[in-house]
C-alpha positions, 0 to 999 in steps of 0.5 A, spaced: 500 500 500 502 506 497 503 512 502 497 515 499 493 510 498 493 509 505 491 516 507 486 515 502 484 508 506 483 510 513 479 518 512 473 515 511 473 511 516 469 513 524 474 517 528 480 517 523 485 521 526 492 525 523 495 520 529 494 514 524 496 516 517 503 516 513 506 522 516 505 520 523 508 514 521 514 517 518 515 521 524 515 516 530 519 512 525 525 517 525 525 515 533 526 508 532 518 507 531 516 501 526 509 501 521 505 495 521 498 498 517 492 492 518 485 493 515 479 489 516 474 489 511 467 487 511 461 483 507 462 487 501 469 487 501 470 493 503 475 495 508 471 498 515 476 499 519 484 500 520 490 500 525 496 503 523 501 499 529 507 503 531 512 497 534 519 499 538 524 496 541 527 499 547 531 496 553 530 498 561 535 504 563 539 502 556 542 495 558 539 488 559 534 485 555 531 488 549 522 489 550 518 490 544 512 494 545 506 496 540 502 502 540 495 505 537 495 512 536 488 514 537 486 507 533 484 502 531 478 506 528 472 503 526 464 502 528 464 500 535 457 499 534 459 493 530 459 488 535 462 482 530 467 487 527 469 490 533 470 482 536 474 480 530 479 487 531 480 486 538 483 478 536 486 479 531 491 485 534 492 481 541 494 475 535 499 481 532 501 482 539 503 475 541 505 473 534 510 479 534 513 477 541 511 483 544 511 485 552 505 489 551 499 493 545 497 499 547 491 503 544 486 509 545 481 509 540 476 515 540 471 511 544 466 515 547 464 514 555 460 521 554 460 529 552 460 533 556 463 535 563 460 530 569 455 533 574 452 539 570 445 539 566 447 537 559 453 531 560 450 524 557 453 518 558 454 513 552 453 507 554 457 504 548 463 506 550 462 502 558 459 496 554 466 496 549 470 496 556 467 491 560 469 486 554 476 489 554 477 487 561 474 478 559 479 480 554 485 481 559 486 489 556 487 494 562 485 500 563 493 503 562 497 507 567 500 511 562 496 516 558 500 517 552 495 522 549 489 526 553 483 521 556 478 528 555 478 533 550 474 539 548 471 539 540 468 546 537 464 544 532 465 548 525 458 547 522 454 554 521 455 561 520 460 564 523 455 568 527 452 561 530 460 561 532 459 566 535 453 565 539 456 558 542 461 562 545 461 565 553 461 573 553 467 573 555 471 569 550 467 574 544 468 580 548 475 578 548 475 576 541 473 583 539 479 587 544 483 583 540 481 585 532 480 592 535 487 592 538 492 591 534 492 585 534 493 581 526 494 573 524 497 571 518 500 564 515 508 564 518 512 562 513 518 556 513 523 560 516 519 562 522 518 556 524 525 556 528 521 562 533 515 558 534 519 553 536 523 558 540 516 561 543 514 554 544 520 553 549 518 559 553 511 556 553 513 549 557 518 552 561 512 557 563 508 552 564 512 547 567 511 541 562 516 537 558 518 538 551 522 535 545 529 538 542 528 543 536 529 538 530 523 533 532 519 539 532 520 542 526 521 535 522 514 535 525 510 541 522 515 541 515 512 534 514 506 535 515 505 543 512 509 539 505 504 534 505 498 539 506 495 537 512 498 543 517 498 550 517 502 554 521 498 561 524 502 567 528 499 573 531 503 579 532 502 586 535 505 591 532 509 586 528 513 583 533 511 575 535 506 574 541 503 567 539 502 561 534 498 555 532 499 549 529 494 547 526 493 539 523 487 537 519 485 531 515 478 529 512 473 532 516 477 535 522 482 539 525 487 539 531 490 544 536 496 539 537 501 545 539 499 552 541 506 557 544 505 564 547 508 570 550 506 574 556 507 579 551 500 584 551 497 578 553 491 584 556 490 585 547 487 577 547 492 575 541 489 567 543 482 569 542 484 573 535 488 567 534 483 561 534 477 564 531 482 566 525 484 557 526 477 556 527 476 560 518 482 556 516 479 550 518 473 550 516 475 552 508 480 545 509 473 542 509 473 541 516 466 540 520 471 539 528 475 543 531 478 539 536 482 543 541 486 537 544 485 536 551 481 537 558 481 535 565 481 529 568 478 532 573 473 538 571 477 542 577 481 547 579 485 540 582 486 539 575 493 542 572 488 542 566 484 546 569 485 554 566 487 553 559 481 549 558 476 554 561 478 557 555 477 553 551 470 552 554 470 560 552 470 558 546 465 554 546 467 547 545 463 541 547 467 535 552 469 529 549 470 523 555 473 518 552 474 511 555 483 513 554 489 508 554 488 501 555 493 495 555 493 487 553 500 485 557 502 478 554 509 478 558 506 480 565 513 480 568 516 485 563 510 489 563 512 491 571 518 492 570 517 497 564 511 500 568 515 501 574 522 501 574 523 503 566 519 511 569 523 512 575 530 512 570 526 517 565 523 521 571 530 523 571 532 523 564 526 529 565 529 533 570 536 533 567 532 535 560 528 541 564 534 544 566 537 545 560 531 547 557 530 553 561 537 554 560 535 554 553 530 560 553 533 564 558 
């Protein structure tokens, strides 16, 4: 299968993802990630669902023996309705696993447990996404420690006018946008040699905010890719032509993704954020997007939650939670799976606070 036509394969399918195509692919394959692409067809012979598996081999704090381990990013996709189909996905990647001599198979579908924020008067439950599970668990899958990408996350939808934007916002977050178009505040498409000072923006983001990030290089491999092959964009605003904060947006068939957002705290009072993902909002939408999916909220829908800010602005915007059933494991070596769960994050616990060190020497 061509690298096109595997594109071409899974766009159409329930909960496609930028995660599961080619370009992902060819990126976790530069750090030492391996393809294994399987589909699945139904009584048509038409293919009804797809998991592109990311295998890596890795050893415990560098020596001893080597684990292979696999991976699903936000896979496999397909109807979870379909209860025949969704039995033979799920045998046939635990066969994948054990045929492959793996430790363990990690996936996080966009299975849905329920919309919205619990407690509150619209929040539904979806009861699929608890009867899918309770089979998960007959099948010896579960729930993982490590949540490689956010459990929850928050959706604006795209469809309507851009008034209908607009009247599914929070008062503030239009008053907020309006500050900014009358302030000075202007967004444009960052060309390619700007992208070195998004990443050098990104870089003061995380030290900021206290998370962890890659070197340059992975970043910029990253958002050239996918800009090259026409699935990203990248969106500056600036005031009075100085950076004050960016966007890269990734879109594939019918959605769009918030996957990495930099700021300063330079006229944060002009509301450059608010101006920046309305202008997001536009350019997703003549992609042919339908979902904008901001990318994370809270576990916990508190301020307990370290999540907490950035998504009450995001729930300014007026986006919709999305609580999904996150990260599930099918271990076949139950010892190694101990040891790469709880000795192997103890050595890249430090490995993080040696590279949180020289990223804020980095962007001082």
């Amino acid at each position: 299968m061509t690298d096109t036509s595997w594109n071409e394969t899974i766009v159409n399918l329930p909960n496609s993802h930028v995660l599961q195509t080619t370009e992902w692919t060819e990126v976790k394959s530069e750090v030492g990630w391996r393809s294994h692409p399987l589909t699945w067809k139904n009584e048509k012979d038409e293919i009804a669902a797809a998991a592109n598996i990311l295998v890596r081999t890795v050893k415990t704090l560098g020596f001893g023996p080597k684990m292979a381990i696999g991976y699903i990013p936000r896979g496999p996709m397909l109807d979870w309705n379909d209860s025949s189909l969704r039995q033979k996905v799920m045998a046939d990647i635990e066969k994948f696993t054990r045929d492959q001599g793996l430790i363990f198979m990690k996936i996080d579908p966009e299975l849905e447990l329920g919309r919205g924020i619990p407690g509150e008067e619209k929040a539904e439950d979806d009861s699929l996404g608890s009867t899918v599970t309770a089979e998960w668990t007959q099948r010896n899958w579960r729930f993982s420690v490590e949540q490689i990408q956010f459990k929850n996350t928050a959706v604006l939808d795209l469809t309507g006018t851009e008034e209908d934007w607009l009247k599914r916002m929070k008062q503030k977050a239009r008053y907020n946008l309006r500050l900014a178009q009358r302030s000075g505040v202007s967004v444009r498409l960052a060309e390619d040699h700007e992208l070195p000072l998004l990443y050098h923006l990104y870089a003061q983001t995380a030290s900021r905010d206290h998370f962890i990030i890659r070197e340059e290089a992975y970043y910029l491999g990253v958002w050239r890719r996918f800009i090259q092959a026409g699935m990203a964009d990248a969106l500056i605003a600036e005031v009075e032509g100085q950076l004050v904060a960016g966007v890269m947006l990734f879109h594939f068939g019918k959605r769009a993704w918030y996957l990495y957002g930099m700021s300063s705290p330079l006229h944060r009072e002009k509301m450059p954020n608010n101006l920046l993902q309305w202008e997001a909002m536009r350019l997703a939408r003549s992609k042919g997007c339908e979902v904008y999916d901001l990318w994370g909220a809270p576990d916990v829908f508190n301020e307990s939650d370290s999540m907490f800010g950035v998504f009450r602005f995001k729930d300014g915007l007026g986006a919709t939670v999305i609580r999904t059933v996150g990260a599930w494991d099918f271990p076949v070596k139950p010892a190694l799976y101990f040891v790469y769960h709880k000795v192997l994050p103890r050595f890249l616990d430090l490995t993080r606070f040696l590279r949180r060190g020289r990223l804020q020497q980095e962007v001082r």
